[in-house]
N, C-alpha and C positions, 0 to 999 in steps of 0.2 A: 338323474335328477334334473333335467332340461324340461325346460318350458316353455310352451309356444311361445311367448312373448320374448324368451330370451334374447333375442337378434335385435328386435324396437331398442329394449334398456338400451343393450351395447351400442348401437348406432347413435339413439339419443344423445346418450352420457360419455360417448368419443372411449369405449373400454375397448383396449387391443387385448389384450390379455387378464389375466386372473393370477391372483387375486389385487385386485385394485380398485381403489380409495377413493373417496369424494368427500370432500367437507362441503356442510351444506347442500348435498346433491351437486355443486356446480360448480366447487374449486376443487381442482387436481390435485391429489394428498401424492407428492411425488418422494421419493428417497431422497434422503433415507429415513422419510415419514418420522419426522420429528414430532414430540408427544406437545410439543407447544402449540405446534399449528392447529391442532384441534382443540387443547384445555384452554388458549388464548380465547375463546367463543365459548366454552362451557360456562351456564351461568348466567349469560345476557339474556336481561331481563325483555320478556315479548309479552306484545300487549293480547296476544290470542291465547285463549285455555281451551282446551282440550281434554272432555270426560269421553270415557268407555265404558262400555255397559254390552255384554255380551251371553250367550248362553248356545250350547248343544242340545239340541233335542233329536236324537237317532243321527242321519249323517248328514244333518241341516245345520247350521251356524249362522244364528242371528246374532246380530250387531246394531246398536243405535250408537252414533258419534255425535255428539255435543260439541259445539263450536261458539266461542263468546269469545267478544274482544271490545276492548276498552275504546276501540276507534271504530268506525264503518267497517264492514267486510264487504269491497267491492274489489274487483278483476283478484280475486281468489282462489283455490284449488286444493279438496279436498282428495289426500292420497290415503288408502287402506289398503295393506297388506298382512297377509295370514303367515306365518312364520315357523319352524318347528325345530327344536332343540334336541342334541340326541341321537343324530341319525345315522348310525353305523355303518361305513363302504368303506372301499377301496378309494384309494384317492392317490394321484400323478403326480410324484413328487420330482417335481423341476429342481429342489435345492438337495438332493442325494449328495451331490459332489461338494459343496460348498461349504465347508470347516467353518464358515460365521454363521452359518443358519442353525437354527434350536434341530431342521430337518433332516441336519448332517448326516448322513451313514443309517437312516431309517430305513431303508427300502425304496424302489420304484414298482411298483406302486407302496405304501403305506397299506400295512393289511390291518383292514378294521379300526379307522380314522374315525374319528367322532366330530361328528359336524354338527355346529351348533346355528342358528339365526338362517337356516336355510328358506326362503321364499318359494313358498309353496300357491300361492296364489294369491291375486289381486281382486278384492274387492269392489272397487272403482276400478275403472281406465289407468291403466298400470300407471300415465301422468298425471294422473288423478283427474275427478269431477268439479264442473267447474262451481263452486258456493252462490247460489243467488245473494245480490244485493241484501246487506244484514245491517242493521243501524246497530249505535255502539249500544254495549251494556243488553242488546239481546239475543235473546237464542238460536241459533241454528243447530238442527236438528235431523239425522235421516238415518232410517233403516233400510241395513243392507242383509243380503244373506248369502250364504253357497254352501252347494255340500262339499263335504269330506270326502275325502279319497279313505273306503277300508283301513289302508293301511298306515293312515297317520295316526299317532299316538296324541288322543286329545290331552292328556294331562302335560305336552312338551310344546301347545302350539301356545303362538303368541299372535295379537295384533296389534301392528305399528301402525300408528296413526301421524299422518302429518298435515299442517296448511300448509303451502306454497304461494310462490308468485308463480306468475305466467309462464316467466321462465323458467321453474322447476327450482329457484331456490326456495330452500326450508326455511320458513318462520318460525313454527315451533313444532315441536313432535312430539308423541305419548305412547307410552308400549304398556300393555298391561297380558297377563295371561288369559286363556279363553277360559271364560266360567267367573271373571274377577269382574266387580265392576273398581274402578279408577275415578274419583272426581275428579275436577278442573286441575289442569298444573299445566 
């Protein structure tokens, strides 16, 4: 389940290892990953909204993303990523040994691990596209597309949607399933 880009993210976002955490793209979620550090940010209110509006037609996947915000959208960055829920391997369990892990005594490898939110491909430049200049209260607007790999189960894929700063922190972000469309939020 590698991906050409996987090496960019890791170098990017300073990821030594897996599985490991970002709040915001850009703060280190470190142990023992405390559920405050990230509900502490759920809920701040952001002046950017974000609709989805998507559809399959054979192994094409069009996408239009809607971007409004109550201020200017300048030095901004739209990210789009295709997702998939579902996906049955083997997977490396490093926590085999470890009596505190839910992993304990499962196996090395885990036979027939269910992998959920997997990143199957990027829509934009994995650090996303940069938003032309947008005055407040109107629309930006653009169509994306890519095909499907045969083997993904269109009814498990997702697209996450985010704005960013330059730096790659998240403003706001939107996930809706392919075939959904999502208004603003």
């Amino acid at each position: 389940m590698t991906l050409a880009f996987e090496e960019l993210i890791r170098e990017e976002f300073e990821v030594f290892g897996f599985p490991t955490g970002r709040i915001n793209r850009t703060t280190n979620w470190a142990p023992p990953y405390e559920a405050a550090d990230v509900t502490s940010m759920a809920g701040t209110n952001s002046p950017i909204g974000i609709g989805i509006r998507s559809s399959v037609n054979g192994n094409t996947l069009n996408a239009t993303i809607s971007v409004s915000s109550e201020e200017a959208l300048t030095d901004k960055k739209l990210v789009v990523y295709l997702t998939e829920d579902g996906i049955i391997a083997d997977q490396v369990n490093y926590l085999n040994n470890d009596p505190s892990s839910i992993y304990f005594e499962q196996g090395d490898p885990i036979v027939d691990f269910v992998h959920d939110d997997v990143l199957r491909a990027s829509l934009t430049d994995i650090f996303g596209n940069a938003i032309s200049s947008t005055g407040a209260l109107e629309e930006y607007t653009v169509n994306l597309s890519t095909s499907i790999n045969a083997s993904y189960v269109v009814e498990n894929l997702h697209l996450v949607v985010m704005v960013t700063e330059n730096d790659n922190t998240a403003i706001n972000s939107q996930e809706a399933k392919v075939n959904e469309i999502v208004g603003y939020e």
